[in-house]
C-alpha positions in Angstrom: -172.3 -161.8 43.2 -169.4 -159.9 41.6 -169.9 -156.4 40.1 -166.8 -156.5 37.8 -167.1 -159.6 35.7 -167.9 -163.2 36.6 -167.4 -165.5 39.6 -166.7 -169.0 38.2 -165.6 -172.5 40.0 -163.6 -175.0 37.7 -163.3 -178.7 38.2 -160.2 -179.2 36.8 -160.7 -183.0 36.4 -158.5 -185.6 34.5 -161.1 -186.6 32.1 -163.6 -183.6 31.9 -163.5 -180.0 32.9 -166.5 -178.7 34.2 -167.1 -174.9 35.1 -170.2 -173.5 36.9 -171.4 -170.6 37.6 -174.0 -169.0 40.4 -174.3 -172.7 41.1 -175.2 -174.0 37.5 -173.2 -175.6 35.1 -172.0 -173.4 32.4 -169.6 -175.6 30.5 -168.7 -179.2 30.6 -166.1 -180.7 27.9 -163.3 -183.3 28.0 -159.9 -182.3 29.1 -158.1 -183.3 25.9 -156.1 -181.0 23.2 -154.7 -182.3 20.4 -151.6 -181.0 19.2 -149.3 -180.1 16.0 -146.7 -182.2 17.2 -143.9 -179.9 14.4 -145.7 -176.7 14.7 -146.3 -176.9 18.8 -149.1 -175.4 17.4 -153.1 -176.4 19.3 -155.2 -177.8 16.5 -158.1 -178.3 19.1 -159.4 -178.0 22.6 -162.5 -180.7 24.2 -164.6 -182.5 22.5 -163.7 -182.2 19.5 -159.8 -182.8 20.8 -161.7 -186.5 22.2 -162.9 -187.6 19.3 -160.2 -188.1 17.9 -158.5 -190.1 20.2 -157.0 -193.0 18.5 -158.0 -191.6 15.4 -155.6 -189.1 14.8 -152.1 -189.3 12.5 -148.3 -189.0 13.4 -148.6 -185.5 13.0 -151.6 -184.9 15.8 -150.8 -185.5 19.6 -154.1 -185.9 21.5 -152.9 -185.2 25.1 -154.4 -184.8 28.5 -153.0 -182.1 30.3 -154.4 -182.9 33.7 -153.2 -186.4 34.9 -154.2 -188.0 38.0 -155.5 -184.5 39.0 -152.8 -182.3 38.6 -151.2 -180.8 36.1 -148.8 -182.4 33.6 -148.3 -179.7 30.6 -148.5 -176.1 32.3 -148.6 -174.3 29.4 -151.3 -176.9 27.3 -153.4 -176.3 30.4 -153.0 -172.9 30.5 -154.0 -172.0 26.7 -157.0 -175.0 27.4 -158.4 -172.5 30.8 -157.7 -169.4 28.4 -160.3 -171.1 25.9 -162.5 -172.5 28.4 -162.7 -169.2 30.0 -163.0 -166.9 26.9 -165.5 -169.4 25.8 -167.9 -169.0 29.0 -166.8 -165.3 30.2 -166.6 -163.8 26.1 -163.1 -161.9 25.6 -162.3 -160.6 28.9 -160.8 -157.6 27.7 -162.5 -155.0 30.6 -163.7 -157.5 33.6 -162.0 -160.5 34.2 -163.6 -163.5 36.2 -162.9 -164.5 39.5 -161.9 -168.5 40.0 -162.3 -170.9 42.3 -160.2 -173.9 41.2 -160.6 -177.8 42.5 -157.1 -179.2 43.3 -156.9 -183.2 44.7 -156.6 -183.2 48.2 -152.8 -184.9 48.2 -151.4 -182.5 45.8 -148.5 -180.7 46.8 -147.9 -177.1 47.1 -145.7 -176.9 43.9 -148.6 -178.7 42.1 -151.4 -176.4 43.8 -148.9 -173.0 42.6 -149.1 -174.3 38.9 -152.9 -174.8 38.8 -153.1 -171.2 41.0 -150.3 -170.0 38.6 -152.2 -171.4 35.0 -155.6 -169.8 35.7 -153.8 -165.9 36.8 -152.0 -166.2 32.9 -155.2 -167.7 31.2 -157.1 -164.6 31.9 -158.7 -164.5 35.9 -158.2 -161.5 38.0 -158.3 -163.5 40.9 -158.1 -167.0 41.4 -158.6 -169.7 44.5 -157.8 -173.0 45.0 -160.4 -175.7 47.3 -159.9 -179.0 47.8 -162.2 -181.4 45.9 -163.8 -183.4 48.5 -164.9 -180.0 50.1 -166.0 -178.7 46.9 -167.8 -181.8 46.9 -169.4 -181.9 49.7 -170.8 -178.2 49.1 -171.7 -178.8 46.2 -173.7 -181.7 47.2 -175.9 -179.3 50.0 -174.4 -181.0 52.7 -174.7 -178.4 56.0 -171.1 -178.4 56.1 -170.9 -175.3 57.6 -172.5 -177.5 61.4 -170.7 -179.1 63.8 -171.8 -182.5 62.3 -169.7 -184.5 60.2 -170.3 -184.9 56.9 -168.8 -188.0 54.8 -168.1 -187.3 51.1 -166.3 -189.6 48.4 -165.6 -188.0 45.3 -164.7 -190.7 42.2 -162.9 -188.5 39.7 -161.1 -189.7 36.7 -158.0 -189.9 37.8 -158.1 -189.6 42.0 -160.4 -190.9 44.1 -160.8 -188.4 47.2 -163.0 -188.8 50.6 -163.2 -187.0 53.4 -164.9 -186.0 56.7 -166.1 -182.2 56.7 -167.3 -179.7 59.7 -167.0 -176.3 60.1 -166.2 -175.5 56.9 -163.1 -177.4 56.9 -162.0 -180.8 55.8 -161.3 -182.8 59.6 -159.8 -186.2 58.0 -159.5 -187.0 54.3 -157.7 -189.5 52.1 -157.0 -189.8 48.6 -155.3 -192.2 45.9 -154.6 -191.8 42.2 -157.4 -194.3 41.1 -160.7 -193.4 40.0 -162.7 -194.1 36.8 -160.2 -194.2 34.2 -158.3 -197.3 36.1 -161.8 -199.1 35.8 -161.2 -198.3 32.0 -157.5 -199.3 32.0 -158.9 -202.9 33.8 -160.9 -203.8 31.2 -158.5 -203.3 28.3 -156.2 -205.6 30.3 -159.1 -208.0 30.7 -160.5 -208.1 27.5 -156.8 -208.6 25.7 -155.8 -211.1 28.3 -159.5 -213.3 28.3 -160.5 -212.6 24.5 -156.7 -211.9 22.7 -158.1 -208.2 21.6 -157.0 -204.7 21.7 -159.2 -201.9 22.3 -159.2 -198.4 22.9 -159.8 -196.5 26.3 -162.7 -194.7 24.7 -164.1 -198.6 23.9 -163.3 -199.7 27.2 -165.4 -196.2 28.6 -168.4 -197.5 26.4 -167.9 -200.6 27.6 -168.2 -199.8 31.4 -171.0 -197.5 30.8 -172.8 -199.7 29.0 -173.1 -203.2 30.7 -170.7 -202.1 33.8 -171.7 -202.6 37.2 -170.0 -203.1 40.9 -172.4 -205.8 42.0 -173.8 -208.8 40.5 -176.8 -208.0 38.4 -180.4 -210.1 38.0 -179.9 -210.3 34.7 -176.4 -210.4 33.2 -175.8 -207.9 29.9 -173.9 -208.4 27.0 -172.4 -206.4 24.5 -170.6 -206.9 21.3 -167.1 -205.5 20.6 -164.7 -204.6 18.1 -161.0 -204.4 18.0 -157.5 -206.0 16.8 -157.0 -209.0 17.2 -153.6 -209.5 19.5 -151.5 -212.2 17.9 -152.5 -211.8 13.6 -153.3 -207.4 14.0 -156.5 -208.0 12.3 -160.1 -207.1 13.1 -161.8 -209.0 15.3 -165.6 -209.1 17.3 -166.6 -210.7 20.6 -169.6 -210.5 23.1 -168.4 -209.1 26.6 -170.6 -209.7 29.2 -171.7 -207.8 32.7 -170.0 -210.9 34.3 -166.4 -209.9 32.5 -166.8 -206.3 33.5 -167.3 -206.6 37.2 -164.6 -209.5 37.1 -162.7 -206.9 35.2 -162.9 -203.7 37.6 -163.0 -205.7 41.0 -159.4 -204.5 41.8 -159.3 -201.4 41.4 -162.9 -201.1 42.8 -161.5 -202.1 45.9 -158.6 -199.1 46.1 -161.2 -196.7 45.4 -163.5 -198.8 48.3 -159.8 -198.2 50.2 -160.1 -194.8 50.5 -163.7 -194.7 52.3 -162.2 -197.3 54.8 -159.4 -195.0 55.6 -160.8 -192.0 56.2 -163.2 -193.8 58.5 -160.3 -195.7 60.2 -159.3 -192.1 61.1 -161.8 -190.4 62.1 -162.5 -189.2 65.5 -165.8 -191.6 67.2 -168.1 -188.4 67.5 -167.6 -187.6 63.4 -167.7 -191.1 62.7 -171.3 -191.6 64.1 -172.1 -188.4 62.3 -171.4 -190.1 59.0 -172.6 -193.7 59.9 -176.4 -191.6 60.8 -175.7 -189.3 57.5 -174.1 -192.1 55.3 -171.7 -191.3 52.4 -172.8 -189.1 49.6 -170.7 -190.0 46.7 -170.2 -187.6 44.2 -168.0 -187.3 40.6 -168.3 -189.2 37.7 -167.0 -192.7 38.5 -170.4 -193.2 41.0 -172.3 -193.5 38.2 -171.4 -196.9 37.9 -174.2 -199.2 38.5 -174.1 -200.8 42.1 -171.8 -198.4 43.1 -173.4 -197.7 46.5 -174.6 -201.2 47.3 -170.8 -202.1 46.9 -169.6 -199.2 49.1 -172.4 -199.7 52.0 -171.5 -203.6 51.6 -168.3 -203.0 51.8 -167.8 -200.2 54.0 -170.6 -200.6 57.0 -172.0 -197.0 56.3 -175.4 -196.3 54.0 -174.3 -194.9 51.0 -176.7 -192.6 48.2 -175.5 -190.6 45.4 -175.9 -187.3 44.7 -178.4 -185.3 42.3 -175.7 -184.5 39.8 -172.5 -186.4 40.8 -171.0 -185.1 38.3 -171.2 -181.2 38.6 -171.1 -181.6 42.5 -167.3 -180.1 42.4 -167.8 -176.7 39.8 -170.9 -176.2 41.9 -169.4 -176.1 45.8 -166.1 -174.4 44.2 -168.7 -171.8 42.3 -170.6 -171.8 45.5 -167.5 -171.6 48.0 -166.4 -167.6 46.3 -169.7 -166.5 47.8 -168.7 -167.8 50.7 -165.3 -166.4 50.7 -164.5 -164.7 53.9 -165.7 -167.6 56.1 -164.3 -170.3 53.6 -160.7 -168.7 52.9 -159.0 -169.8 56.4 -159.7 -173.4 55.0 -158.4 -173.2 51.6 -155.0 -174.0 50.7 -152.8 -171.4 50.9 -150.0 -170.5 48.0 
């Protein structure tokens, strides 16, 4: 517990940022600001930035700073932390917070400076980076601190990261920039190319939480859409069924699948009965998706379960991983 202001972890995610503190969640909003696209000038930060996506005029960017994990505007994501952190810590003027920050597990060092870089200007006194499938698997309550190796797939928005971890420390882990927002991207492809409409991403999101699901189901669901139609531009409804989804996201379901395969491809034979006896917790938002863990323990060979709150699993370990500092730090990245 810190004596001079707050100690915080941030999962610094794509689609949502999520920050967590003595091992609840605080704060959990979009990542999206919209923009005065002539003034430079930030009209507004999270949800209220997401709605209006697609809704906004010429003048308003709606942006996502973070893309595929990492940072794509510095100084949009630096001003977003500032108002995240004001917003959960109040002003900051006397005692500043201490951060632990998620960064993918394939970003690179210049990508891992700007996040460390960002959250030292938007107000932290000190700040740490951890690797999201460790976070994970804290976060989780896996004993990651044993001997025994613990499997952990983390479906993000934008990066889908897995990994083996023991002794505080990640042994093998693999990542790919594919994760829920790729299942979103699939079925605006599928639904223009099958039905001849446009939607929205935010429609497509709907969509998938609605009626999606990674297996077959017993009884198929169907929803009813709106959007433009693709050859006259005008409005235009259809049903979309359960069937159309999972033909929709089977692709990309499968690079995400990918990533568990890999990691267990690597991984030493005493670690990998660990995690065939333990199974695979999945954690972050994408393994909400019904069927998710009947297709991955189909799939993959290896039981897999979710979570209690897939979700929050990253904030947590990172929130969890600064009281754990001095044995943790040797396994963190270094900047």
């Amino acid at each position: 517990m810190a004596l001079f202001g707050k100690d915080i972890g941030i999962d610094l995610g794509t689609v949502n940022v999520l920050v967590s503190e003595g091992g609840e969640i605080v704060l959990h909003e979009p990542c999206v600001v919209a923009i005065h696209v002539d003034e430079q000038k930030i009209v507004s930060i999270g949800q209220e930035a997401r709605e209006m996506f697609g809704r906004s005029p010429e003048s308003i960017e709606v942006m996502r700073p973070i893309q595929d994990g990492v940072i794509a505007d510095y100084e949009v994501t630096e001003r977003m932390l500032h108002y995240f952190l004001t917003k959960v810590c109040g002003p900051m003027r006397l005692f500043k917070p201490r951060v632990m920050l998620s960064v993918p597990y394939g970003a690179t060092s210049v990508e891992s400076r700007a996040v460390h870089e960002a959250a030292k200007e938007a107000g932290s006194r000190e700040a740490f980076l951890i690797q999201e499938p460790l976070a994970a698997a804290i976060g989780a309550g896996l004993p990651v601190g044993t001997p025994a190796g613990n499997m952990a797939l983390d479906i993000g928005g934008g990066n889908t990261e897995c990994a083996i971890v023991a002794l505080n420390g990640i042994v093998i882990a693999d990542s790919a920039r594919v994760g829920g927002m790729a299942l979103d991207q699939a079925i605006v492809t599928y639904v223009r190319k099958k039905y001849g409409i446009v939607i929205g991403e935010i429609t497509a999101e709907e969509i998938k939480i609605r009626i999606g699901s990674a297996v077959p189901l017993d009884e198929v669901l169907a929803v009813e859409i709106q959007g433009r139609d693709h050859i006259t531009g005008l409005p235009r409804d259809a049903i979309i069924t359960s069937e159309d989804v999972s033909e929709a996201i089977d692709e990309p379901l499968e690079d995400i699948i990918a990533v568990a395969k890999s990691v267990l491809e690597k991984t030493p034979p005493e670690l990998a009965s660990d995690a065939i006896d333990r199974g695979i917790v999945l954690c972050g938002g994408g393994s909400y998706l019904r069927g998710i863990e009947k297709r991955i323990s189909s799939s993959v060979g290896v039981p897999a379960y979710l979570t209690d709150n897939p979700i929050g699993c990253v904030a947590v370990g990172a929130s969890r991983a600064l009281d754990l500092l001095e044995v943790m730090q040797s396994h963190l990245p270094r900047i």
